[in-house]
C-alpha positions as CSV (number, residue, x, y, z in Angstrom):
1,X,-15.1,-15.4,-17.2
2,X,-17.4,-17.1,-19.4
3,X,-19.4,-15.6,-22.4
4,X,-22.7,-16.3,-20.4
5,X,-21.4,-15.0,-17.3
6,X,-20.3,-11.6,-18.9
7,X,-23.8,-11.6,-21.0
8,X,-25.4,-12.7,-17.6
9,X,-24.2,-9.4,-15.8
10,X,-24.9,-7.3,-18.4
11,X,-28.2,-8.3,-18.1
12,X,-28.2,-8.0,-14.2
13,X,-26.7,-4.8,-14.4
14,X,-29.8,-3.3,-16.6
15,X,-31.9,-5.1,-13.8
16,X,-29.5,-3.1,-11.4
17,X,-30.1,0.4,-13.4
18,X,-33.7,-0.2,-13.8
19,X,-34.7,-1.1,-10.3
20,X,-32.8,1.7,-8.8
21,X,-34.3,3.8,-11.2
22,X,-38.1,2.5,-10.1
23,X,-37.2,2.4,-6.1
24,X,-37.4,-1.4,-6.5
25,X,-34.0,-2.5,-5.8
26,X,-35.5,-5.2,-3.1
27,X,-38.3,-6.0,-4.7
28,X,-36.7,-6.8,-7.5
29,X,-34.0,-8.8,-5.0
30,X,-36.9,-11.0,-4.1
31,X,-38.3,-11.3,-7.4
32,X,-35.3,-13.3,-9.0
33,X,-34.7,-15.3,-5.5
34,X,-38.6,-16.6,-6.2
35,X,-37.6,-16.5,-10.7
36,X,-34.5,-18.7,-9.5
37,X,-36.3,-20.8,-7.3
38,X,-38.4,-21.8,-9.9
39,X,-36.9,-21.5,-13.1
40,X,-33.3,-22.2,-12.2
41,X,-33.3,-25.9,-12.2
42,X,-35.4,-28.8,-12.6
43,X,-38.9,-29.1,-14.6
44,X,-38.9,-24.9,-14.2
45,X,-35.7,-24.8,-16.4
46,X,-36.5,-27.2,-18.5
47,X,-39.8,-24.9,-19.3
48,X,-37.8,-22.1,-20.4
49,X,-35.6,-24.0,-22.6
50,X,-38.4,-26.7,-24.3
51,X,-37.2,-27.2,-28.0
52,X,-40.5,-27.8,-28.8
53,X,-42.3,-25.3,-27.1
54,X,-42.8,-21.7,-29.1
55,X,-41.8,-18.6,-27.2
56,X,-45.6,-17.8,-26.9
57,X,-45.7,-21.0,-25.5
58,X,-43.1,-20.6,-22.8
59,X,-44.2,-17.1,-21.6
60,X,-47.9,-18.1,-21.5
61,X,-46.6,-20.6,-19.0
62,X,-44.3,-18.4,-17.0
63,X,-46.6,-15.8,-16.7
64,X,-49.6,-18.3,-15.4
65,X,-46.5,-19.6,-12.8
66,X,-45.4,-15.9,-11.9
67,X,-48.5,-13.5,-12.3
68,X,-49.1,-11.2,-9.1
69,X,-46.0,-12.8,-7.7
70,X,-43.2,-10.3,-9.0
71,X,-42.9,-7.1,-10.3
72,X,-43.5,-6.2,-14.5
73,X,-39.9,-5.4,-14.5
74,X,-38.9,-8.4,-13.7
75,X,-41.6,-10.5,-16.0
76,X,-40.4,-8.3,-18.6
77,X,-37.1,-9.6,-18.1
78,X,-38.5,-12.8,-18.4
79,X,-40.2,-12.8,-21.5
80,X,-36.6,-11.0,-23.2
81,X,-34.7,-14.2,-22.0
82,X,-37.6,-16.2,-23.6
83,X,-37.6,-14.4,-26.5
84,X,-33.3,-14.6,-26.7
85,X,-33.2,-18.6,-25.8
86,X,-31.7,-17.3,-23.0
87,X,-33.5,-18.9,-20.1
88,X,-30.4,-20.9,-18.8
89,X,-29.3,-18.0,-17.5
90,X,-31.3,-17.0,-14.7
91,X,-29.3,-18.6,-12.1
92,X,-26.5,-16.2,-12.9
93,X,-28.0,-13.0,-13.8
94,X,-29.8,-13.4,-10.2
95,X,-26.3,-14.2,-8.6
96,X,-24.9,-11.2,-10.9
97,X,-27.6,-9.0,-9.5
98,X,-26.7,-9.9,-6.2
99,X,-23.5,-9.1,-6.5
100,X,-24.5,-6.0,-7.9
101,X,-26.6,-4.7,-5.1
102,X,-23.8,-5.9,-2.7
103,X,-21.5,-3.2,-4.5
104,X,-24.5,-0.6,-4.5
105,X,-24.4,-0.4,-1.2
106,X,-21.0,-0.7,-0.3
107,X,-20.7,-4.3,0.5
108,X,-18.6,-7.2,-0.8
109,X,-18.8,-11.0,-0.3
110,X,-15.9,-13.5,-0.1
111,X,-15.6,-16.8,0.5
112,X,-12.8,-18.8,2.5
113,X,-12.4,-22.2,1.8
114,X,-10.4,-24.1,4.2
115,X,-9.6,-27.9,5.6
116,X,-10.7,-27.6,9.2
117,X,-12.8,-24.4,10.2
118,X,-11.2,-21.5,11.6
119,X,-11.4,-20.1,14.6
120,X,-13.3,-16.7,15.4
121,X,-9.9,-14.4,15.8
122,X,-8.6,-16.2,12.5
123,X,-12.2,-15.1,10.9
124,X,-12.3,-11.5,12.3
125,X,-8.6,-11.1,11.4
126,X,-9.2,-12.0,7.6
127,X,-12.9,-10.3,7.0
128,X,-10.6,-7.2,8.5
129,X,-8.0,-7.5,6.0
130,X,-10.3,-8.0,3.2
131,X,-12.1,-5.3,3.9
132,X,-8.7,-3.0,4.1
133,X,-8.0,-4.3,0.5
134,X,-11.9,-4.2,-0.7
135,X,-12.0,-0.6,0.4
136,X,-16.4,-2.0,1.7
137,X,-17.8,-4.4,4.3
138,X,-17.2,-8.0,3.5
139,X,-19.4,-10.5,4.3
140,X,-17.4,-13.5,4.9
141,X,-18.8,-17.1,4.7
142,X,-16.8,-20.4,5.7
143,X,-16.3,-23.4,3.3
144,X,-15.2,-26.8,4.5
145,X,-13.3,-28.9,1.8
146,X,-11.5,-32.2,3.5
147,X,-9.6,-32.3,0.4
148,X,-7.8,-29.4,1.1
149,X,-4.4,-30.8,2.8
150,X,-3.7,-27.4,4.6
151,X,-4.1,-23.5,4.6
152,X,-7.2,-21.7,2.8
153,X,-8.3,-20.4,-0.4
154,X,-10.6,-16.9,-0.4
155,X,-12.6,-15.7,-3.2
156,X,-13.5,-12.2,-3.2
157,X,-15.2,-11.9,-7.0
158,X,-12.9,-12.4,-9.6
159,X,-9.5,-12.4,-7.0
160,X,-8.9,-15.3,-5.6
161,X,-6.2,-15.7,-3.1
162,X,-4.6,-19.2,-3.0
163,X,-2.5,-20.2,0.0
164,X,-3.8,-23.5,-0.3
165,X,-0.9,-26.4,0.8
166,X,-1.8,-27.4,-2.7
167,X,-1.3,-24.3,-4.2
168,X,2.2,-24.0,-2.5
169,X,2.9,-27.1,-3.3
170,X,2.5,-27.0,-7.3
171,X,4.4,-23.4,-7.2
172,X,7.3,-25.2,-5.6
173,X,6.8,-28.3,-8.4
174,X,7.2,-25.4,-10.7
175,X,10.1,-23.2,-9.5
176,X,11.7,-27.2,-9.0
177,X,11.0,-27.6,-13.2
178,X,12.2,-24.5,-14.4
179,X,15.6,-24.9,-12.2
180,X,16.1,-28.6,-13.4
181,X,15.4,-27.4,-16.6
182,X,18.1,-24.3,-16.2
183,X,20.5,-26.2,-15.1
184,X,20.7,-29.0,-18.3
């Protein structure tokens, strides 16, 4: 995981804390849908992160984009990532939020990536096991990759379950090395 992902979630989690603490855990959901939206990419990103713009600057900005459109806690966060020059991070403090509420309420998300799409029983067969090793609810989504050559990869989080042709195929490449190289 990268620096700005951990520092993203720690920031996401305080979001998390706070708007649970307020009643505003969907409110605050749609706020950094509408923050990401706008500020996530494009001339909205490049807003946040003007070198020649002052923080003043930036927030006077935001705030004229935002005002009456999402909560104070969530301007508040904001202005911080203004103030931090860490505006290039909303895209992934309002994913780690996400994430967050997901967990809050007992869900979890995973993603199967595959070749060819699977069929209904394969997909009800897989959210079911995930959910066995989850210990929640998984909401499963389906990934086409035509560069896949066989089999699927799901990502649950952090785990990530590779039974990928590829993937078997460079673990046999491997276990094919390290015996050629036993044997000399």
């Amino acid at each position: 995981m990268s620096a700005e992902n951990i520092i993203a979630e720690k920031y996401a989690r305080a979001m998390l804390f706070l708007a649970q603490e307020e009643g505003r855990l969907e409110e605050v959901l749609g706020d950094l849908d509408l923050v990401e939206d706008l500020f996530g990419r494009g001339e909205g990103r490049e807003l946040l992160v003007h070198p020649l713009l002052s923080p003043e600057q930036k927030q006077a900005a935001v705030k004229e984009l935002v005002q009456g459109k999402i909560t104070n806690l969530t301007f508040s966060l904001l202005r911080l990532l203004i103030e931090k020059h860490r505006g290039t991070l909303v895209p992934e403090i309002a994913a780690a939020y996400r994430e967050g509420l997901q967990h809050l309420r007992g869900q979890r998300s995973a993603t199967v990536t595959a070749a060819m799409p699977l069929t209904e029983e394969q997909l009800r067969h897989l959210r079911q096991t995930l959910t066995a090793l989850a210990g929640a609810e998984v909401d499963l989504k389906q990934v086409l990759d035509p560069n896949l050559r066989g089999g699927a990869r799901v990502t649950m989080g952090d785990l990530v379950l590779d039974g990928s042709l590829d993937a078997r195929l460079r673990q046999l490449r491997k276990a094919l090395q390290r015996s050629s190289s036993d044997a000399n």
